[in-house]
C-alpha positions in Angstrom: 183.0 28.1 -58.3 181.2 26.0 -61.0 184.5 24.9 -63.0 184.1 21.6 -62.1 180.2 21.2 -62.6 178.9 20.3 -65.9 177.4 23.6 -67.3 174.3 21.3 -68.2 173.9 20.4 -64.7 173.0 24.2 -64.0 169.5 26.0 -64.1 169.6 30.1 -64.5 166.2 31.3 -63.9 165.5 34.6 -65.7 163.2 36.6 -67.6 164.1 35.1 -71.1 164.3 31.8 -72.1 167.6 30.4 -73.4 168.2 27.1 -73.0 171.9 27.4 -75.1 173.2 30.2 -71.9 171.1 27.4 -69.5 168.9 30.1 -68.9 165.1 29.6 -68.3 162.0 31.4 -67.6 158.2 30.3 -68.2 157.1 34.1 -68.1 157.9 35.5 -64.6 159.2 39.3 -64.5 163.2 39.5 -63.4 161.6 40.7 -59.8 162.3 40.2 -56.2 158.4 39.9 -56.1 158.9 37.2 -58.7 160.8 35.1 -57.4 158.2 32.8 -55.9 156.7 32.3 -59.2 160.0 31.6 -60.8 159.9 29.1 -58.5 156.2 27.5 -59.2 157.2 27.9 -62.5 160.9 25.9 -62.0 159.2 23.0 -60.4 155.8 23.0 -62.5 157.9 22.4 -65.9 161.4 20.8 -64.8 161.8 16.4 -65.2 164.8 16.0 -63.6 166.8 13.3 -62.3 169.1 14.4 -59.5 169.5 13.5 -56.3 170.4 17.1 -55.1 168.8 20.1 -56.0 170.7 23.3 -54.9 169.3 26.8 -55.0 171.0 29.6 -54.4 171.0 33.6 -55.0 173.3 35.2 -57.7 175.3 36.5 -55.5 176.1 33.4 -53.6 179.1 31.2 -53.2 179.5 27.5 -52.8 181.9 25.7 -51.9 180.7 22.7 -54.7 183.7 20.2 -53.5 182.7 20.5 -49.4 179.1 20.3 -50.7 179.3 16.8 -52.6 181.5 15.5 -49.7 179.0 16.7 -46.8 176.4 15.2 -48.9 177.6 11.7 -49.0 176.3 11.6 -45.4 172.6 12.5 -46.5 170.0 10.1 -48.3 168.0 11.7 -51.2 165.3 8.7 -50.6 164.5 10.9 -48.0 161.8 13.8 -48.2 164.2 17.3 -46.6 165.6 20.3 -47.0 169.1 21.7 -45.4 170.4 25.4 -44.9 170.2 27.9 -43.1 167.2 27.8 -40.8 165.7 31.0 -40.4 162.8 31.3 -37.2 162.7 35.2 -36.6 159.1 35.1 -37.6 158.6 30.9 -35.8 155.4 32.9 -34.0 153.7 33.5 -37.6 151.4 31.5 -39.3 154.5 31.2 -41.7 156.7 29.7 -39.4 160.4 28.7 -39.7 161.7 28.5 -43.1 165.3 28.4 -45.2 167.6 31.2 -46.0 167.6 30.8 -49.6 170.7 33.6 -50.0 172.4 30.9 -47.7 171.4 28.0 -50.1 168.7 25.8 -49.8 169.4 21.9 -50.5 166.8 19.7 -51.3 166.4 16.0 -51.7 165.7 13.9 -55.1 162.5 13.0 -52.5 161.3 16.6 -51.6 162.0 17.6 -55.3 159.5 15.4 -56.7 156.8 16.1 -53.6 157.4 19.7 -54.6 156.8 18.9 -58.4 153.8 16.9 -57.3 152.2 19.7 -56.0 152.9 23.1 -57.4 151.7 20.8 -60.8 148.5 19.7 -59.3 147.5 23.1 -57.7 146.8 26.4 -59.6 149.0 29.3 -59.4 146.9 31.3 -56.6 146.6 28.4 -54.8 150.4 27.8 -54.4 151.2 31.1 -54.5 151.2 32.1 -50.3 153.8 34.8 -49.5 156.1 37.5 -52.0 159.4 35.7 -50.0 160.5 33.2 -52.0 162.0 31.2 -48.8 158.8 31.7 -46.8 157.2 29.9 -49.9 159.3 27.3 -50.4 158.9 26.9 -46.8 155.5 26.9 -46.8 155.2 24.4 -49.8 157.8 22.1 -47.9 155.6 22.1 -44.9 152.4 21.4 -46.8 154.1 18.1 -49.0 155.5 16.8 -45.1 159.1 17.4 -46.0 161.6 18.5 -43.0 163.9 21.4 -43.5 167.5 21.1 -41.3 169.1 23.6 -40.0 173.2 23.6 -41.3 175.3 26.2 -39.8 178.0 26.1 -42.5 175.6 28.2 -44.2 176.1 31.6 -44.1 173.5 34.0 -44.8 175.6 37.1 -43.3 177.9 38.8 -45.4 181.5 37.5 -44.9 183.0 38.1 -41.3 186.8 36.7 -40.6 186.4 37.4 -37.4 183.4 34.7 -36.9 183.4 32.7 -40.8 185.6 29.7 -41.1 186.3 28.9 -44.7 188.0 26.1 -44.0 184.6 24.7 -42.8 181.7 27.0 -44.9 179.5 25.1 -47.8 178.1 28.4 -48.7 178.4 32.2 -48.3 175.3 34.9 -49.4 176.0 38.5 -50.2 179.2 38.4 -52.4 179.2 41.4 -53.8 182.4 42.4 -55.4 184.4 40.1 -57.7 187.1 40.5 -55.3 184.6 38.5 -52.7 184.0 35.5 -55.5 187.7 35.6 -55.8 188.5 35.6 -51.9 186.5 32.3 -51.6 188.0 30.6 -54.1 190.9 31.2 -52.7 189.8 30.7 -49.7 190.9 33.8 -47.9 190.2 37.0 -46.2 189.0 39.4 -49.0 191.2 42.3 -49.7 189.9 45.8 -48.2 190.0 48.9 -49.9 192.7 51.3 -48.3 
């Protein structure tokens, strides 16, 4: 999916640093529980210079030319977030927040709010859930960013019977090779008989 995005353009984050493989770490375990400080960490030493930031799960599939097309229409001047909105826990003091399986976009704008504050705050006082999403929620809240709700990500595994690829900017839970190779293709995956 990332053939035609330059390898330098893309950000691994690990458990080792290895800036050659483009993957980095800053000393965060390879841990679901992690992942929120992989994020601090991400934003507390990145500089960079992109009007969209994209993050996404390992086992997630965009569709990169759909993505650069639908985000012609956006402004990155602009301080937001777009995904999937998740709201199953709206009543909570955490509130609504992004599916970060499904992908969660985020402005040149809300990246360097983001930056601003993890930077300027210590590590216990950023760190405010073990979700990743409900973090980065969180932090988006607290800088006055506004996270979109885009139903052409898809947090569910694939369903043909409900999922247009035609239309999809994203898909979560690709397990299988044969379910990376069935959206570049752009068709049903094969099942096992």
């Amino acid at each position: 999916m990332f053939k035609d995005v330059e390898p330098a353009n893309i950000y691994y984050l690990g458990h080792t640093m290895d800036q050659e493989k483009r993957l980095f770490s800053w000393g965060a375990e390879d841990t679901y529980e992690q992942l929120p400080q992989k994020f601090m960490d991400f934003f507390r030493h990145t500089q960079l210079d992109y009007d969209w930031y994209i993050l996404i799960d390992d086992d997630t599939y965009v569709f990169t030319d759909r993505m650069e097309s639908y985000l012609t229409n956006h402004h990155p001047h602009d301080s937001f977030a777009l995904g999937q909105l998740l709201d199953h826990i709206h009543y909570s003091y955490w509130g609504k927040y992004l599916s970060g399986g499904a992908g969660t976009v985020i402005s040149r704008m809300l990246y360097y709010q983001l930056c601003s504050y993890v930077r300027s705050n210590t590590n216990e006082a950023v760190a405010c859930h073990w979700c990743a999403d409900i973090s980065l929620g969180t932090w988006i809240k607290r800088v006055g960013g506004q996270m979109f709700n885009e139903s052409r990500f898809h947090a569910d595994i694939y369903d043909p019977s409900k999922d247009n690829l035609d239309e999809a900017l994203t898909f979560h839970h690709l397990k299988e090779w044969k379910d990376y190779e069935a959206m570049n293709k752009k068709i049903e995956p094969p099942t096992d008989s």
